[in-house]
C-alpha positions in Angstrom: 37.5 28.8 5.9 36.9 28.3 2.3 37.8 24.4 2.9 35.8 24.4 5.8 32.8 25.4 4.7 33.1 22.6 1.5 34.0 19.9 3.9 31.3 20.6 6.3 29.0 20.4 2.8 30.3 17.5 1.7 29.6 15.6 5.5 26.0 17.1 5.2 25.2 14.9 2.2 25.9 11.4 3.9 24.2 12.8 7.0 21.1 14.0 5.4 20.9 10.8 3.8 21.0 8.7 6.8 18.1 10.9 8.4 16.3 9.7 5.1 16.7 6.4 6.1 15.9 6.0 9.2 13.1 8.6 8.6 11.7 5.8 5.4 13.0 2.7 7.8 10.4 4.4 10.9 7.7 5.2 8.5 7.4 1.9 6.8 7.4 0.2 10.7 4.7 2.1 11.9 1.5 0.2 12.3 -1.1 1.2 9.0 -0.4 1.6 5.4 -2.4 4.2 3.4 -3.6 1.7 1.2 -5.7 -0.1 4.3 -6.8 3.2 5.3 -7.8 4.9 2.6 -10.4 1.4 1.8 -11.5 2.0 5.7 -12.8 -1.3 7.8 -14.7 -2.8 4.5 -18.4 -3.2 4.5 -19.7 -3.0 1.0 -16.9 -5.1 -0.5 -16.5 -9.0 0.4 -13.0 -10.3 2.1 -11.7 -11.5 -1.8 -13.1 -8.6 -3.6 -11.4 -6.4 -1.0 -8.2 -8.5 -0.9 -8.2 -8.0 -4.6 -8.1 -4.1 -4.5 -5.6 -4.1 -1.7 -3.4 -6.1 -4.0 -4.0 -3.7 -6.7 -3.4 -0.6 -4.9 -0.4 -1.6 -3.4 1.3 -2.5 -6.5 -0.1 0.7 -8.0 1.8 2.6 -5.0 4.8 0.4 -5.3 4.1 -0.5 -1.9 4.4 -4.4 -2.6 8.5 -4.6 -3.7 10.6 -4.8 -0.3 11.2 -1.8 1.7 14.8 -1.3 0.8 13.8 -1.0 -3.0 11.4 1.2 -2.4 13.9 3.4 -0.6 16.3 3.0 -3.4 13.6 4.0 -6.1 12.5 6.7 -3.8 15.6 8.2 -3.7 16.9 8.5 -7.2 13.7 10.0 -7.8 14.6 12.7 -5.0 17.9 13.2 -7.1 15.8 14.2 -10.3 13.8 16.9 -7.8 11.2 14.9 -8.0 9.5 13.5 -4.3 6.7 11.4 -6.1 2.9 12.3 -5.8 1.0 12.5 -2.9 -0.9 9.2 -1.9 -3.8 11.4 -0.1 -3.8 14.6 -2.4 -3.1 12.7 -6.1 -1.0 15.7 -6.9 3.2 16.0 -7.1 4.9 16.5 -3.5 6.2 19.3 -4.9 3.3 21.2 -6.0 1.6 20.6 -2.3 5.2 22.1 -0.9 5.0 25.1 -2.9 1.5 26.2 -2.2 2.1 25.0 1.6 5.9 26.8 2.3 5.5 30.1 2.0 3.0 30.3 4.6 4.7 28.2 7.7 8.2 30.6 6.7 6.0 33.4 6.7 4.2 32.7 9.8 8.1 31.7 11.4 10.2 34.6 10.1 7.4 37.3 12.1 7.4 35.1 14.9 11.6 34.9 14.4 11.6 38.9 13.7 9.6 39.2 17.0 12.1 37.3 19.3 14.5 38.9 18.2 13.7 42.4 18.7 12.0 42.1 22.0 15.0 39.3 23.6 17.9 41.2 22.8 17.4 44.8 24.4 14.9 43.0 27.4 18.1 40.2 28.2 20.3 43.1 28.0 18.0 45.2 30.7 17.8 42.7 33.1 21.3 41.8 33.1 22.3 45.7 33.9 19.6 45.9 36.2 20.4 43.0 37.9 18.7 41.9 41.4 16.7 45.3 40.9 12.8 45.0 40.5 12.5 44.5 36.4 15.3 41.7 36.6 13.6 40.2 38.9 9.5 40.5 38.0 11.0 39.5 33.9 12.7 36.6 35.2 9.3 35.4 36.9 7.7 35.9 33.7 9.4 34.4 31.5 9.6 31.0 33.7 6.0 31.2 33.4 5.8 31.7 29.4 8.9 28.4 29.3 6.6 26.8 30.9 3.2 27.3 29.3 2.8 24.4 26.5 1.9 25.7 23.1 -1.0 23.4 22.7 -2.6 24.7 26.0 -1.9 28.4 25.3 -3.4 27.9 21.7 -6.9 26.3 23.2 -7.0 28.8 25.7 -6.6 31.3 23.9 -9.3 30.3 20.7 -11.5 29.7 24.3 -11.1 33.6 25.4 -10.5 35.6 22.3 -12.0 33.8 19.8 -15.7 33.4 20.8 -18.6 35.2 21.9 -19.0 33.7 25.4 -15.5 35.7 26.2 -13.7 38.5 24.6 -14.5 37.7 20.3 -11.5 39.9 19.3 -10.0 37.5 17.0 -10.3 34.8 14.4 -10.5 31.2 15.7 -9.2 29.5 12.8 -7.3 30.6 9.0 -5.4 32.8 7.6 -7.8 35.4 6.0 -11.7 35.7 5.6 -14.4 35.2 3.6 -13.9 37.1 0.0 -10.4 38.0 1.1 -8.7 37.7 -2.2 -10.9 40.7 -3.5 -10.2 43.2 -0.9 -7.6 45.8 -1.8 -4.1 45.6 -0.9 -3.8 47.0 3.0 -7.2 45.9 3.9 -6.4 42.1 2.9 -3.0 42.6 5.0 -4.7 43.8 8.1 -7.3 41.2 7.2 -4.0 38.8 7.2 -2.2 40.1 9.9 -5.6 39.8 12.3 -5.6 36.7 11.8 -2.0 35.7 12.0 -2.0 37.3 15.7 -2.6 34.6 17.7 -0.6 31.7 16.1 1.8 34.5 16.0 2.1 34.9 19.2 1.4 30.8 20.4 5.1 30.7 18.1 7.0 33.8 20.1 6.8 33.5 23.6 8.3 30.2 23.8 11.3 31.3 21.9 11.1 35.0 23.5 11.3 33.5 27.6 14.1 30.6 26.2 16.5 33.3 24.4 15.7 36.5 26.6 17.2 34.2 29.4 20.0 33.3 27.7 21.1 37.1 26.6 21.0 37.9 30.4 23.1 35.1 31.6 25.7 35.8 28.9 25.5 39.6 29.5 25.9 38.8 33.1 29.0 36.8 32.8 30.3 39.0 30.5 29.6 42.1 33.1 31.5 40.1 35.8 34.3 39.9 33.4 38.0 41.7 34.1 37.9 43.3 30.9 34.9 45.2 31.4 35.8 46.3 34.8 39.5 47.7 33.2 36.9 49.4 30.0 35.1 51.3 33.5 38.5 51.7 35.1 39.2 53.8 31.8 36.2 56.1 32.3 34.3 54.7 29.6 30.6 55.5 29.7 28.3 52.6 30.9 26.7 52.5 27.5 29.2 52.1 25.5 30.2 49.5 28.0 27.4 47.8 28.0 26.9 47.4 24.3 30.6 47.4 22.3 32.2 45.5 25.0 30.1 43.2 27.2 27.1 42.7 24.4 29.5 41.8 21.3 30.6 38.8 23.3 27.3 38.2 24.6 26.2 37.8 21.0 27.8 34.5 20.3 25.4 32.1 22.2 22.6 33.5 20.5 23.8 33.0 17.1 24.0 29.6 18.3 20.5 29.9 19.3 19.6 31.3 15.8 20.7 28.8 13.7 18.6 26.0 15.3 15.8 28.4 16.2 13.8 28.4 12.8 14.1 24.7 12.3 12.5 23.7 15.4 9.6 26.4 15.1 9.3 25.3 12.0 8.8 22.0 14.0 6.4 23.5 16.6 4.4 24.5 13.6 2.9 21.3 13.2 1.3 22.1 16.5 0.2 25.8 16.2 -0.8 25.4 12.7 -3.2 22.3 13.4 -4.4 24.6 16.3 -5.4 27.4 14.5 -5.7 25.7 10.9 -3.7 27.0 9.1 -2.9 25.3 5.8 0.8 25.2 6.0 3.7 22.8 6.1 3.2 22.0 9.7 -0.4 20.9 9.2 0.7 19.1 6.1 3.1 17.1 8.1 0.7 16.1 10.7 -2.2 15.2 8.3 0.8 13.2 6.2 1.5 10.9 9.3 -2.0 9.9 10.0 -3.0 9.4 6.8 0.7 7.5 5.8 1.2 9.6 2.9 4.6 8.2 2.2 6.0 10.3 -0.3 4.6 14.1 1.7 6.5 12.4 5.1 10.1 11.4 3.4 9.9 15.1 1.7 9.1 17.0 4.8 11.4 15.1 6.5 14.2 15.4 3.8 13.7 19.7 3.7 13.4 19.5 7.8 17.1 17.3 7.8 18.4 20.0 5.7 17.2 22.8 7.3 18.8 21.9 10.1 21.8 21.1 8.9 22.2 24.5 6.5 21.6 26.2 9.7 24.6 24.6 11.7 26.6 25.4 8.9 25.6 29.1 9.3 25.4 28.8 13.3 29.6 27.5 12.8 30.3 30.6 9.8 28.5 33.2 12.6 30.8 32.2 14.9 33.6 32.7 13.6 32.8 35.8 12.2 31.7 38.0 15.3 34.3 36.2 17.7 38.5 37.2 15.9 39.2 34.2 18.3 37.6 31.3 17.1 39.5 30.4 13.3 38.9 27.3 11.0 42.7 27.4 10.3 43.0 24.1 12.6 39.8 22.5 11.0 41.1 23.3 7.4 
């Protein structure tokens, strides 16, 4: 496995380089620079005065060398750990990721936590109570939640639990209040957790309906199985059925599940977090497109690529080690 694991490693650093690519190539092809929108439509400044601070600016920015240079530059400066400042901020890349990070994985790993421990034992109930009355009223629910979009869930609910022509129960918008930062230790956290709740819970249910579904069908399958029906035969309790036999190989789709879960809510946190504004990777992202901040697009992009790709590398090690069947000895 050892061998494996290195050669899958050493594949993930011409692949994360070609999602750099086409990630600069697709950037730099889009319609806009930030130079022309940062100076807006003009007005104050005549065409040659304004032609003459375009120039400027773009050679400031290195925006006037061909693209592929600038790719080239761009990347031995990512090999240094250095992503360039930011053209809207004026700060280092970096700094904005560090201040930025630990809120979108804190607001994911609760939502992750949250899947997790509600999927599991509710897949598992509605696969033993199959074609019974909670199978059947969960499965109607969660089509409904897989089919709610984020975005509409998040408006509706800042509509009727954020304001005082409905229920005002929550914040609308941030992660803490007024003064927060002077309030003892618990009182900031419930002050935090308040008003994480909703963006919390715009990030779970999507994830909860799309998982809890598949646990049933591979408990069901697994439940259908002849080796489960010989573990009966043999006068083994139901529970013990149910959860050392049928559940252990039901647990191998969802580790599948778990190691592209966080990176794509990390992706649908562009969306909550410019909801609820929330000032965290996700709305960093989206302001960083419309605003063509080079430098904060190719580094969000670059720790997206290998998010994704560290966690297909720990969706394949997983695998192998909850199923004795499946062996890199081939692969090696």
């Amino acid at each position: 496995m050892t061998t494996y694991i290195i050669r899958r490693l050493m594949l993930m650093i011409p692949t994360l380089i070609g999602i750099t690519i086409m990630v600069f190539a697709i950037s730099r092809i889009a319609p806009g620079d930030p130079v022309s929108l940062s100076m807006g439509p003009g007005g104050q400044m005549d065409a040659e005065r304004a032609a003459d601070v375009r120039e400027a600016r773009m050679k400031l920015y290195g925006l006037d060398q061909p693209v592929p240079v600038q790719y080239a530059k761009w990347f031995i400066r990512v090999v240094r750990f250095d992503f360039g400042d930011s053209l809207k901020h004026h700060r280092p890349v970096i700094d904005i990721i560090k201040d930025r990070f630990p809120i979108t994985l804190t607001l994911n790993l609760i939502a992750f936590f949250l899947i997790y421990m509600i999927s599991l034992p509710m897949g598992v109930l509605a696969a033993v109570k199959h074609r019974r009355f909670f199978d059947r009223a969960s499965s109607v629910l969660l089509f409904m939640l897989w089919a709610l979009p984020s975005m509409w869930v998040g408006q509706m609910m800042i509509g009727y639990l954020c304001g005082p022509a409905f229920l005002n129960w929550f914040p609308p918008a941030g992660l803490s209040s007024n003064n927060a930062e002077i309030l003892p230790f618990f009182p900031w956290l419930v002050d935090r957790l308040w008003h994480l709740t909703l963006p919390v819970l715009c990030l779970t249910y999507g994830g909860f309906a799309y998982l809890t579904k598949q646990v049933r069908a591979g408990m069901l399958e697994n439940l259908r199985a002849d080796y489960v029906r010989t573990a009966r035969s043999k006068g083994l309790s139901n529970w013990t059925v149910v959860i050392k036999h049928a559940f252990r190989n039901s647990v191998i789709p969802v580790i599948t599940i778990m190691a592209t879960l966080i990176p794509a809510m990390l992706g649908g946190s562009v969306i909550i977090e410019q909801i609820f504004s929330i000032p965290g990777m996700g709305m960093l992202a989206f302001e960083a497109v419309t605003t063509r901040d080079y430098n904060v697009v190719m580094a969000v992009a670059t720790i997206g690529g290998l998010l994704n790709l560290a966690g297909l590398l720990f969706g394949d090690i997983a695998y192998a080690m909850v199923d004795p069947r499946i062996s890199f000895e081939d692969a090696d």
